[in-house]
C-alpha positions in Angstrom: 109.4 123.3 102.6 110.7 123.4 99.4 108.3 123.5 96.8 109.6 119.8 95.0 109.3 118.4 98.4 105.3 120.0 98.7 104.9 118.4 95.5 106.4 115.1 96.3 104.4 114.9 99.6 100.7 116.2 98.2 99.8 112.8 96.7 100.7 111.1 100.3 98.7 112.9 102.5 95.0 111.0 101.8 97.3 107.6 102.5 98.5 108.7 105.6 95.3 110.1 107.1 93.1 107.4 105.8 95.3 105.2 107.9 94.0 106.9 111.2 97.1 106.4 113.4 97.2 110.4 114.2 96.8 111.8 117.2 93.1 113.9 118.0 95.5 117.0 119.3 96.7 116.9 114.9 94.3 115.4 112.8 92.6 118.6 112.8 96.0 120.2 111.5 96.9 117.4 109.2 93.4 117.7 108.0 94.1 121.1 106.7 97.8 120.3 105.2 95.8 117.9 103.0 93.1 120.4 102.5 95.9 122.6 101.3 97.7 120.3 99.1 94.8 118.5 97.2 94.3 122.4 96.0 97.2 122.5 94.0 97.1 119.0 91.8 99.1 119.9 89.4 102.3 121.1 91.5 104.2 117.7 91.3 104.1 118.3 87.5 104.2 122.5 87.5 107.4 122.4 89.7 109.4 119.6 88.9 109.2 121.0 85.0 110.8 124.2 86.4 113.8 122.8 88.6 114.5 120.5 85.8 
């Protein structure tokens, strides 16, 4: 994934989980992609200021 695309989707993935319509076999996953991306807040700024 490119990184612009990580940071464009890190702010969307507490919307889409706290919506609930995932499967049991990938919430567990998804749970960790979100884990992952709330670490780095300050990507969608960080990155975007260096492909600019």
């Amino acid at each position: 994934m490119p990184a612009a695309h990580a940071a464009q989707a890190g702010p969307q993935w507490p919307v889409a989980l706290a919506e609930g319509r995932l499967p049991d076999d990938v919430a567990g996953l998804a749970q960790q992609l979100a884990g992952f991306f709330t670490q780095v807040p300050d990507w969608d700024t960080d990155v975007l200021a260096l492909i600019q």
